[in-house]
C-alpha positions as CSV (number, residue, x, y, z in Angstrom):
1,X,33.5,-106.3,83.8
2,X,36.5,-107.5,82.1
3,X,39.6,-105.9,82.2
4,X,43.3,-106.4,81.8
5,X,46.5,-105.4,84.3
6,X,49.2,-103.4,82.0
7,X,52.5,-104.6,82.6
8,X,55.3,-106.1,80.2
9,X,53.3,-109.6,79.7
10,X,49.9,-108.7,78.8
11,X,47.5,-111.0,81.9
12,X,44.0,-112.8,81.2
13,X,40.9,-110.7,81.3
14,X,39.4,-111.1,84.9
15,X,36.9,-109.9,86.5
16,X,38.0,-107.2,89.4
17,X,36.5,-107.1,93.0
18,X,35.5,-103.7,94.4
19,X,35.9,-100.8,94.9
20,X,38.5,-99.4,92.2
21,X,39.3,-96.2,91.4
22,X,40.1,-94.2,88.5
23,X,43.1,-92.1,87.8
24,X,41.8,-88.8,88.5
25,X,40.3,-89.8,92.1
26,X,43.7,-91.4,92.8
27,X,45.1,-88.6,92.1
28,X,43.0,-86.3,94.5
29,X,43.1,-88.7,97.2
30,X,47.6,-88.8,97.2
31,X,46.8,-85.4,96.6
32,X,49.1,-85.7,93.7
33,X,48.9,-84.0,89.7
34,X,47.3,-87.0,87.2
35,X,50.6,-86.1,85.1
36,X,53.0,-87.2,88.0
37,X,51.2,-90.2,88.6
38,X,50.9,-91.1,85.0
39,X,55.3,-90.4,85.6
40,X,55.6,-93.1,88.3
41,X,53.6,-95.4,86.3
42,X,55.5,-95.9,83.3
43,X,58.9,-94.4,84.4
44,X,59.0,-95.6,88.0
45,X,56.7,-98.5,87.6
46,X,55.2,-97.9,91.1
47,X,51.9,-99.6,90.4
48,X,50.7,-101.8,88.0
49,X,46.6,-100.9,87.8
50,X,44.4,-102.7,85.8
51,X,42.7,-101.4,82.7
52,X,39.2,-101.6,80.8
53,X,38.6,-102.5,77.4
54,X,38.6,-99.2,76.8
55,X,41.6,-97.7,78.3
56,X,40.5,-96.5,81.9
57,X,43.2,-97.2,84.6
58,X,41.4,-98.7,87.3
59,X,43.5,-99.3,91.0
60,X,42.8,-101.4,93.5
61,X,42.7,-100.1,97.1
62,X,46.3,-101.6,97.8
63,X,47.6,-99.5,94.7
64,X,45.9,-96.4,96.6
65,X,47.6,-97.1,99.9
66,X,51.1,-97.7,98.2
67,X,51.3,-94.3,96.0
68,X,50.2,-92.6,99.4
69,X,52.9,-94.1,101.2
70,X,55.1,-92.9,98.2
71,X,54.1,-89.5,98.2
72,X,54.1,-88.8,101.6
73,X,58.0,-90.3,101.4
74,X,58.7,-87.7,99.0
75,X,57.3,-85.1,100.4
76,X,59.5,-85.7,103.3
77,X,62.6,-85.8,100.7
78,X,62.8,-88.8,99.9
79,X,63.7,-89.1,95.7
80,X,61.0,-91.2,94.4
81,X,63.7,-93.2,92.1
82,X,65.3,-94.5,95.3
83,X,62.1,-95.7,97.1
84,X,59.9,-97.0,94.5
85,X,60.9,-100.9,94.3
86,X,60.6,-100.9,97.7
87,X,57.5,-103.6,99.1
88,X,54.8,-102.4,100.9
89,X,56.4,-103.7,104.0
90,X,59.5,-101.7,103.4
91,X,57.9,-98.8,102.8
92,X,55.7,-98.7,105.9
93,X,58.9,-99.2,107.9
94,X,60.6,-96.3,106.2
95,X,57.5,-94.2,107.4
96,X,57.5,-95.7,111.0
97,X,60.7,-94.6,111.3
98,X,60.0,-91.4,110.3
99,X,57.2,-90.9,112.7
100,X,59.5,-92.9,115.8
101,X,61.7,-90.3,115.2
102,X,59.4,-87.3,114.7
103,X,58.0,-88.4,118.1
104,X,61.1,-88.7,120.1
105,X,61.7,-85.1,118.9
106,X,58.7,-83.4,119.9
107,X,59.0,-84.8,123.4
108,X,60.8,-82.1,125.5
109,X,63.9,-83.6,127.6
110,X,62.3,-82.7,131.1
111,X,64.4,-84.7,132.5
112,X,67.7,-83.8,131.6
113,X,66.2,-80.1,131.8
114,X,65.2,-80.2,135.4
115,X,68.5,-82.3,136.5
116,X,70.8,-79.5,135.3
117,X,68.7,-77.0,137.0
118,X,67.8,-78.5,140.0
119,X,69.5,-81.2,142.3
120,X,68.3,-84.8,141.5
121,X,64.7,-85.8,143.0
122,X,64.5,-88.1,145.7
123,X,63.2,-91.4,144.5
124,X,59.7,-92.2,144.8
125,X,60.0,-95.6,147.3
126,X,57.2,-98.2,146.6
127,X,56.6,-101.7,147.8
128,X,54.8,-103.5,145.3
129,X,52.3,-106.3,145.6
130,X,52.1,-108.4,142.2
131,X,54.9,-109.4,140.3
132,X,53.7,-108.4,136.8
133,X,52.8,-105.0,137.5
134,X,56.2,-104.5,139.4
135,X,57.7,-105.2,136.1
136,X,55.6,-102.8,134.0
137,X,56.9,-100.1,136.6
138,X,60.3,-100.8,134.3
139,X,58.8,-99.9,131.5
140,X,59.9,-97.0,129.5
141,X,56.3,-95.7,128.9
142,X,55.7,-96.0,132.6
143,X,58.8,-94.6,133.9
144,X,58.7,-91.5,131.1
145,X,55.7,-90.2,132.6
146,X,56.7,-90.2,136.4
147,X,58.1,-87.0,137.8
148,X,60.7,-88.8,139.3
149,X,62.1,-92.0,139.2
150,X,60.3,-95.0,141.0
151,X,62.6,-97.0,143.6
152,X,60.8,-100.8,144.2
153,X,61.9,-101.7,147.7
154,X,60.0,-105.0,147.6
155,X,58.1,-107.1,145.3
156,X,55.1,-109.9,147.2
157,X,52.7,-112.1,145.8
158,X,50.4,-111.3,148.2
159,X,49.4,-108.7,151.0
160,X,49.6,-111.7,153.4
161,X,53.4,-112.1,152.8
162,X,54.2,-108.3,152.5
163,X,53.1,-107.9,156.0
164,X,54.8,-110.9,156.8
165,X,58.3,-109.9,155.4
166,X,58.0,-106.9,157.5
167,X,57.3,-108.8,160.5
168,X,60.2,-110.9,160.3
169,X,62.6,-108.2,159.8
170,X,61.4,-105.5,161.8
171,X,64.2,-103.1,160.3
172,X,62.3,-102.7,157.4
173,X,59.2,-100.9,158.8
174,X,62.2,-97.9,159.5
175,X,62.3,-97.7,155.7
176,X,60.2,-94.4,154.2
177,X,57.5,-95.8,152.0
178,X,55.6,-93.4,149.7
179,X,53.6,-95.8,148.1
180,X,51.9,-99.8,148.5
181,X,50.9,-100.6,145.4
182,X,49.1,-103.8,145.0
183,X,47.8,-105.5,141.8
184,X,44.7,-107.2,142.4
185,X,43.3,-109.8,140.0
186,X,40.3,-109.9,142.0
187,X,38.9,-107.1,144.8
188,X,36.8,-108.6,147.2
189,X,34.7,-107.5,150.1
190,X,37.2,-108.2,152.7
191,X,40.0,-106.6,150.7
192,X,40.0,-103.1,153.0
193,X,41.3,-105.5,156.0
194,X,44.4,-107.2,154.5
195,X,45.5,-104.0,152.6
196,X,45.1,-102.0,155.7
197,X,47.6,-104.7,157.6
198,X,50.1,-103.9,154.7
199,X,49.8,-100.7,155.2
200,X,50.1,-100.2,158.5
201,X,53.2,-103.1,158.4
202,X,54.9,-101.5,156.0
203,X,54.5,-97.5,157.4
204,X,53.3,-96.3,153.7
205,X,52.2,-93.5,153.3
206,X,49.6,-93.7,151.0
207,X,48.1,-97.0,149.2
208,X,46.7,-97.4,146.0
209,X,45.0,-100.9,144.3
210,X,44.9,-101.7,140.3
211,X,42.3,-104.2,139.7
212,X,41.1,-106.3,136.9
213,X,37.5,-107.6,138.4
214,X,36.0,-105.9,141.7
215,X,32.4,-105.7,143.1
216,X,30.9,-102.1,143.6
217,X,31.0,-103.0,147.5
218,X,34.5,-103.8,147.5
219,X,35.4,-100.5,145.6
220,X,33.5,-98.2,148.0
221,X,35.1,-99.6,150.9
222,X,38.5,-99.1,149.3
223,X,37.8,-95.1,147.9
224,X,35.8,-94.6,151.6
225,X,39.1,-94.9,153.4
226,X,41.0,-92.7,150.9
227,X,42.6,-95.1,148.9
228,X,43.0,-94.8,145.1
229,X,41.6,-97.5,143.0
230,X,41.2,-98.0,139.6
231,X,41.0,-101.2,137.0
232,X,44.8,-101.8,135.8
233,X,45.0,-100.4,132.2
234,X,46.6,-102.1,129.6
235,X,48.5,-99.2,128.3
236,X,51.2,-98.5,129.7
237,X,50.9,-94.5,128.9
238,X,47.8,-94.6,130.7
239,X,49.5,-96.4,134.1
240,X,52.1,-93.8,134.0
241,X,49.8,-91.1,133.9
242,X,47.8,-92.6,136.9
243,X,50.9,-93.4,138.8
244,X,52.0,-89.9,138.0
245,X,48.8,-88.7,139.2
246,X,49.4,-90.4,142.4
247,X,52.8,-89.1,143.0
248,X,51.7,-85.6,142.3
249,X,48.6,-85.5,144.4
250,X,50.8,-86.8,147.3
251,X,53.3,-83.4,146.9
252,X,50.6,-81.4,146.4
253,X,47.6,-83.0,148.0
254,X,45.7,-79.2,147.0
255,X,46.9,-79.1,143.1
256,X,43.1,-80.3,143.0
257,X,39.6,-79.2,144.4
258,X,38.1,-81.1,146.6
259,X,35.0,-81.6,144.0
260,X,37.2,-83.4,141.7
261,X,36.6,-87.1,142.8
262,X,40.5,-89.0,143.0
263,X,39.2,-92.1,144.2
264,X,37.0,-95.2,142.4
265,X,37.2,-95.6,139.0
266,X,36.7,-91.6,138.3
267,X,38.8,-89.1,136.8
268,X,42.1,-90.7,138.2
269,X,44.2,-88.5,135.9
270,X,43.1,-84.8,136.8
271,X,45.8,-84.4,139.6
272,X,49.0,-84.2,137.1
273,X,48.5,-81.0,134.6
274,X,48.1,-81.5,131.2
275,X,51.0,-81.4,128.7
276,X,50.9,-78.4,125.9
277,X,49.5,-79.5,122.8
278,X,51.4,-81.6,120.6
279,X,49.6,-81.5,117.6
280,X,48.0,-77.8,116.3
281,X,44.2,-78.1,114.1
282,X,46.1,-78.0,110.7
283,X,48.4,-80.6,111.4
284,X,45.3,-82.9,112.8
285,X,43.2,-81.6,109.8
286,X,46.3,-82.8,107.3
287,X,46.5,-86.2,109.3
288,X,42.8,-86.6,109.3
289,X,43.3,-86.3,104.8
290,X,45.9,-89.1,104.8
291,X,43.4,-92.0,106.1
292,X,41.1,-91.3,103.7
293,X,43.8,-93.4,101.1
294,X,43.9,-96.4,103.6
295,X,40.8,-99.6,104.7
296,X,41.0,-98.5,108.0
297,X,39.0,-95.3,109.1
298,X,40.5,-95.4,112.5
299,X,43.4,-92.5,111.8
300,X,40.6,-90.1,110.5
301,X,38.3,-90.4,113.6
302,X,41.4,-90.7,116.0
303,X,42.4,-87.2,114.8
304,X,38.9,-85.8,114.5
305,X,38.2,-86.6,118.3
306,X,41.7,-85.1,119.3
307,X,40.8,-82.1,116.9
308,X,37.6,-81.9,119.0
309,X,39.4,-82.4,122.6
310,X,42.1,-79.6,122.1
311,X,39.3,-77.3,120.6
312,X,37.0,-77.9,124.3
313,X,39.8,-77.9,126.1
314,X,40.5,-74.0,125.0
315,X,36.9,-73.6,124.7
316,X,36.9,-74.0,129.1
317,X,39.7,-72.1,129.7
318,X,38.1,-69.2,128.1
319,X,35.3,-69.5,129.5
320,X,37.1,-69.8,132.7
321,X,38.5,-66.1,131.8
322,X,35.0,-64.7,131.2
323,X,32.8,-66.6,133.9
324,X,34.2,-65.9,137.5
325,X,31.0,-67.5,138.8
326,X,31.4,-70.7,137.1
327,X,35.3,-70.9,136.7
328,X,35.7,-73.4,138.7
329,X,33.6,-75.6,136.6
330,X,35.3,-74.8,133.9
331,X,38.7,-75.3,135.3
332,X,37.4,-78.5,135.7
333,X,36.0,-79.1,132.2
334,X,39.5,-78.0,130.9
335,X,41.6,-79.9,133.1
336,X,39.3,-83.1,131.9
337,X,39.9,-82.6,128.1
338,X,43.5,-81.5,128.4
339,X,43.9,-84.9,129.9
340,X,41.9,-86.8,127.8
341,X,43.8,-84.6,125.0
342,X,46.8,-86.0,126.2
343,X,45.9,-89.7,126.2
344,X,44.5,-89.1,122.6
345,X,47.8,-87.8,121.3
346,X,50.1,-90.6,122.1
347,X,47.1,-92.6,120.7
348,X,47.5,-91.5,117.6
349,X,51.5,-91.7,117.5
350,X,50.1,-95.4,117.6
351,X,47.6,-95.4,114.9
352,X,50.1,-93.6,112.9
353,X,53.1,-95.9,113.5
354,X,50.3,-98.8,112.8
355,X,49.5,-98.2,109.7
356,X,52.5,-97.1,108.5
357,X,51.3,-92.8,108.5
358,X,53.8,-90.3,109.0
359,X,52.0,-87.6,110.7
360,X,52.9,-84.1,109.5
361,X,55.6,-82.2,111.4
362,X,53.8,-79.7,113.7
């Protein structure tokens, strides 16, 4: 089909690649009056769509993404005069910022609420084996999520040379260690013996191993002598919620049933309770909208699945109230989707700050 872009110098007829959209679906999409945008085109020149022989505005799916952008900058007060000759790259900063900031403010400052009320937590002491993941414990997403702070005594290579150092100055082993953490790249069947040397060098109390490849063999070992072990995320939300998992089962090693595996690959998480909800089912329902304007689906189904978690999650803990024969189980089933809940909130904080979404203000 030949058409035309409007615009001050009139362009050759070309033939437009799919899908394009006419005014009045733009205009439901940006959720938006066909008069305003109609405004924004010829007063704010916003967009410059293309047009048909006869006369239908038709805009490309970057034109779509753009006016949404727009009006979700106005909607957060933003005077459309001061904001429309900005790129698209500007503009998606603008709403990253806007959602950084949103974010920081829904956090609660637990922190600086618990130090005023209670003396200052003793650090959590840890020897760690592996470099890297001793400098992901510095992290701010890792050290957020840990009830108190994490002191590194040491820092090895290898489990050899931790028991080693320990060895050759004896005064160490007088030092309290909470935790030997040790980053394996690869778990092997005789890992159990050099981790228990560590161990038992080093006076830890407990010992946990993130992995990146492992047999089964060498994981059943490891669980069977009540050691954590789990395959080292990549996000560093998720590590903080496993370290903090750690810490907090080693306070209160009953915070959990004993049905509720904490070793192996399983469930890792369950020991720390679940943060309130950050995000209530109109505020995911409104995010859920937005995506609809945008290539990527991933923001839609992101908030569908977290409008499906928080939904289970009160779902149990009813039934939890109403079934005393099976409320343990569904204890269990809550504490699983408030956790998972969890995970999937500061997922979509990602999504949104991604792809440039500012999600609504809950």
């Amino acid at each position: 089909m030949a058409v035309k872009r409007t615009g001050a110098t009139p362009a050759q007829p070309f033939n437009l690649p799919s899908p394009h959209y006419r005014s009045g679906a733009v205009a439901r999409m940006v959720r938006m009056p066909v008069s305003t945008l109609r405004i924004w085109e010829q007063r704010y020149k916003v967009v410059a769509p293309a047009t048909t022989p006869s006369g239908h505005r038709l805009y490309a799916a970057a034109d779509v993404q753009r006016l949404a952008l727009l009006k979700q900058l106005t909607d957060h007060g933003h005077a459309i005069g001061a904001i429309a000759a900005l790129s698209a790259e500007q503009l998606q900063q603008v709403a990253s910022t806007h959602v950084s900031i949103a974010a920081g403010a829904r956090r609660p400052p637990v922190a600086a609420a618990a130090s005023s009320a209670t003396p200052q937590a003793a650090p959590w002491r840890l020897v760690v084996v592996g470099a890297a993941l001793a400098q992901r414990l510095q992290r701010t997403a890792v050290a957020r999520r840990l009830p108190r702070p994490a002191q590194v005594i040491a820092v090895f290579d290898s489990l050899a040379h931790a028991a080693d150092a320990v060895r050759a100055a004896p005064a160490a082993q007088n030092l309290p260690i909470d935790l030997l953490l040790w980053q394996a790249p690869s778990l092997q069947a005789g890992a159990l013996a050099e981790l228990a040397a560590a161990v038992e060098a080093w006076g830890a109390r407990r010992a946990a191993v993130a992995y990146r490849f492992a047999g089964a063999a060498a994981k059943d070992a490891l669980a069977g002598a009540e050691i954590d072990v789990m395959r080292e995320p990549q996000d560093d939300d998720a590590l903080g919620a496993w370290l903090a998992a750690l810490e907090a089962a080693a306070v209160r090693p009953d915070a959990v049933p004993a049905t509720v595996p904490l070793h192996g690959d399983a469930l890792w998480w369950l020991a720390a309770d679940a943060a309130p909800r950050r995000f209530d089912d109109a505020t995911l329902t409104d995010f859920a909208g937005l995506s609809t304007t945008i290539a990527c689906e991933c923001p839609r189904h992101a908030a569908e699945l977290l409008l499906q978690l928080s939904n289970f999650e009160a779902y149990s803990a009813d039934c939890a109230q109403r079934s005393p024969a099976d409320a343990e189980l569904h204890a269990y089933l809550q504490r699983v989707a408030g956790a998972s809940r969890a995970l999937f909130e500061a997922a979509l904080e990602r999504v949104a700050i991604q792809e440039g979404l500012m999600l609504p203000a809950p």
